[in-house]
C-alpha positions in Angstrom: 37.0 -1.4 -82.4 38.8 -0.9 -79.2 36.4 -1.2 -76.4 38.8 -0.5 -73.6 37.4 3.3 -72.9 34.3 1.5 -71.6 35.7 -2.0 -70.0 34.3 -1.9 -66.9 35.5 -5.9 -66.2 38.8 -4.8 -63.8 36.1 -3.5 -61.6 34.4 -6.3 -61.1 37.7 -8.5 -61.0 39.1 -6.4 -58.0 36.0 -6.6 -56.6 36.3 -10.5 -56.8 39.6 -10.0 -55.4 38.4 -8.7 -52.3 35.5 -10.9 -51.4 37.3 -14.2 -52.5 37.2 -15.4 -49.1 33.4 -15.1 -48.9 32.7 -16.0 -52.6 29.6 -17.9 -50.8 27.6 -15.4 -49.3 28.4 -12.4 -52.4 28.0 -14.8 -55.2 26.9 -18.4 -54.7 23.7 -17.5 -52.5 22.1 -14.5 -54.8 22.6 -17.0 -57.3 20.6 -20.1 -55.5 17.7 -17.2 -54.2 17.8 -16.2 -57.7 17.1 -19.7 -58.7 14.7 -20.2 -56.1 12.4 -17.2 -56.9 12.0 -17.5 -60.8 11.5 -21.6 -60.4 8.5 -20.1 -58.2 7.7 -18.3 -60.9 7.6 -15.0 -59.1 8.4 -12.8 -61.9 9.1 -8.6 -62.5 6.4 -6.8 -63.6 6.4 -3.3 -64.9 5.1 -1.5 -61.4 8.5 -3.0 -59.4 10.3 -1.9 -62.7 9.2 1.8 -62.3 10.5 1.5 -58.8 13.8 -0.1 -59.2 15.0 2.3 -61.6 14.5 5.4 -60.0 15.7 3.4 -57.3 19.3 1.9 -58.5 19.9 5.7 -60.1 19.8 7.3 -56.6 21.5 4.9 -55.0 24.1 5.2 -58.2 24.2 8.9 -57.8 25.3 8.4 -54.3 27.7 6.2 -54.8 29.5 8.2 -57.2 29.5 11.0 -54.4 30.9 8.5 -52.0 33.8 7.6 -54.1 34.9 11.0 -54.6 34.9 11.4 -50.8 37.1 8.6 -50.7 39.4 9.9 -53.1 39.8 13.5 -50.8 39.9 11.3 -47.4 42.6 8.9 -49.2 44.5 11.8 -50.0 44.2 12.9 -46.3 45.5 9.6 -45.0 48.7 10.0 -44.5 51.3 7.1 -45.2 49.8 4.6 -43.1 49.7 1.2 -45.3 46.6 -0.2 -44.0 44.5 2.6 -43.8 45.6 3.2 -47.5 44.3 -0.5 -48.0 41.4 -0.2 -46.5 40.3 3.4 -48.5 41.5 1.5 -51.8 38.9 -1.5 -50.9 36.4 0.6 -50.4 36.9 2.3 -53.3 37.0 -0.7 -55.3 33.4 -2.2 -53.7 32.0 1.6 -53.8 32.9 0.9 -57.9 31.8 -2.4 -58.3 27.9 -0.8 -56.6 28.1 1.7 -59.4 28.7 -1.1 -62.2 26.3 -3.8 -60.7 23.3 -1.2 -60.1 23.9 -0.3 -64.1 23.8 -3.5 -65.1 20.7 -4.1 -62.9 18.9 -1.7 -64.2 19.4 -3.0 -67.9 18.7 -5.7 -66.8 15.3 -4.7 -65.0 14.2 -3.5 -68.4 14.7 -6.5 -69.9 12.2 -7.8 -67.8 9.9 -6.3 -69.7 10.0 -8.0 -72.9 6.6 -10.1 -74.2 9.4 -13.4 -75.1 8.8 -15.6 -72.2 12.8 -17.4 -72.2 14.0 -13.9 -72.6 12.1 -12.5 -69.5 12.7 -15.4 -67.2 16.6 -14.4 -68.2 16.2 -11.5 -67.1 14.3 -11.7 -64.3 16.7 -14.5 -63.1 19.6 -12.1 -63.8 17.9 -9.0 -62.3 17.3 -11.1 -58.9 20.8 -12.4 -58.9 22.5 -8.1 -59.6 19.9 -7.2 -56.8 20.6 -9.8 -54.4 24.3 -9.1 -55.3 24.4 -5.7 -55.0 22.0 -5.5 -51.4 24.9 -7.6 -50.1 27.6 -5.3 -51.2 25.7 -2.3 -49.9 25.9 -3.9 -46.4 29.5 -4.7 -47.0 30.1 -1.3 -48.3 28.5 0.6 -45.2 30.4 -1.1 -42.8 33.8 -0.4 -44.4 32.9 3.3 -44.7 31.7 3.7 -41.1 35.2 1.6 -40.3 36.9 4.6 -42.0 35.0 7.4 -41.1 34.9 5.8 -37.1 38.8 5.7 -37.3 38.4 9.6 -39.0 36.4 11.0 -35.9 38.4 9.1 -33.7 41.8 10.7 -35.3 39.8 13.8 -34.6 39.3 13.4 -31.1 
């Protein structure tokens, strides 16, 4: 079978890519708070479940919106090298929000499975895609304001 139609794994290695300089805060500390919440056995239930899901698929939704306004703004950018950098790493963590809120909220359901290893798994790797993807929303914000500051000022 050739599962490259749906390899989404370039996504999240470009995404790597970007943030290797702050590998820390992006992945090493969602993965410690992860830790730290299911060792205090603060688990997922199935009320925050029926609100993260609705939840991640808005937030998903937009996103895809987002990077489709990137694309036309990209294409508006003239040949400027780092402006083109800077719409392509956007792009990129705009991409890696839509893969890592998917994955979250597979992984939100698997919270509610009756096996106890299996839901601390996926409680532990729910609280690690949230804490992951919260970060990269803040990261993302700031590069799109970045762009569309320098837009409006272009405009000016």
């Amino acid at each position: 079978m050739n599962f490259e139609r749906i390899n989404v794994f370039f996504i999240v290695k470009d995404h790597l890519r970007n943030v290797r300089d702050s590998l820390w805060l992006f992945l090493f500390f969602p993965l410690l708070v992860s830790i730290g919440i299911c060792s205090l056995e603060i688990f997922i239930d199935s009320s925050v479940v029926s609100i993260l899901i609705p939840s991640l698929s808005i937030f998903i939704a937009l996103f895809v919106n987002v990077n489709i306004l990137l694309i036309d703004m990209k294409k508006r950018a003239g040949s400027n090298p780092d402006r083109i950098t800077a719409f392509e790493e956007t792009q990129i963590t705009i991409s890696f929000l839509i893969v890592t809120g998917f994955f979250a909220i597979i992984s939100a359901y698997g919270c509610l499975c009756n096996n106890s290893y299996l839901s601390l798994l996926f409680n532990f790797l729910t609280y690690f895609l949230l804490g992951v993807f919260f970060l990269t929303v803040l990261m993302a914000i700031k590069n799109v304001h970045v762009l569309f500051d320098d837009d409006l000022t272009r405009a000016n």
